[in-house]
MARGU-873716 format. One record per residue (C-alpha): residue in one letter; x, y, z. Coordinates in steps of 0.5 Angstrom, whole numbers, plus 500, padded with zeros to 3 digits. Layout:
BEGIN
aXYZ/...
***
This chain:
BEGIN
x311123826/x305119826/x302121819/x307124816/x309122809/x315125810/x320128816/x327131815/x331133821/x336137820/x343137824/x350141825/x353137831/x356129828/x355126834/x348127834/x346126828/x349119830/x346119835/x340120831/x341115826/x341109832/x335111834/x332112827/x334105826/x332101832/x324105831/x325102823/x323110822/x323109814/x320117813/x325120817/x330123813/x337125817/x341132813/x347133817/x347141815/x346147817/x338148819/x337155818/x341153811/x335148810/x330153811/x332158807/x332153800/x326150802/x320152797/x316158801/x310154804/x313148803/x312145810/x307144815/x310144821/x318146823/x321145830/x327150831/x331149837/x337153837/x342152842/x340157847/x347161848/x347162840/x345168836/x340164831/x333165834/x332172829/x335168822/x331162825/x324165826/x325168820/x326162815/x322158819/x316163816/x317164809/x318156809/x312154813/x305153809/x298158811/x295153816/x302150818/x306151825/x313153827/x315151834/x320154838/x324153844/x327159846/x331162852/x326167853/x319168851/x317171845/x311175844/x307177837/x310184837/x316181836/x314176831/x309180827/x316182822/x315175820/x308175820/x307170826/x303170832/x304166839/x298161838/x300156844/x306158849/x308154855/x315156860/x318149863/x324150867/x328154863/x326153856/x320158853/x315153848/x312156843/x307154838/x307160832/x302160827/x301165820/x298171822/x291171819/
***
């Protein structure tokens, strides 16, 4: 969040979004910005290229990666990155409805990391 003029962060679950609320205040974060809402939602009413970088991190078990990715895509600016944490890998064929490319990916235990970028 260095640098960053300003950083939402979008949160279903209360007890999280509390948590998150202690933590900003304990770091003094003043450009952080806490929405307890539906991230997907967020997205979606964002302005198209708005965002430079959107981290998705859907609960692995749910069934929000396609709508997710998808959102992420239209709200994330030319020269912006999506990052997203994911069950499995994904690979550009599947990302390429959404005019995205894999840019970086990683596997860590059980979570797939992948840094998407605007196919160019």
């Amino acid at each position: 969040m260095r640098g960053a003029l300003e950083v939402r962060l979008v949160e279903n679950d209360p007890a999280l979004v509390a948590q998150l609320r202690r933590v900003l205040d304990q770091l003094k974060m003043n450009a952080v910005q806490i929405v307890r809402g539906d991230g997907i939602s967020a997205l979606k009413h964002a302005a198209a290229g708005s965002l430079d970088v959107v981290f998705l991190d859907p609960p692995f078990d749910s069934d929000l990666f396609d709508a997710a990715v998808a959102a992420a895509a239209q709200a994330v600016t030319a020269t912006g990155f999506v990052y997203l944490e994911a069950p499995t890998r994904w690979t550009d064929e599947r990302l390429q409805a959404d005019s995205l490319q894999v840019h970086r990916y990683l596997k860590a235990g059980a979570v797939h990391a992948h840094l998407l970028k605007r196919i160019s």
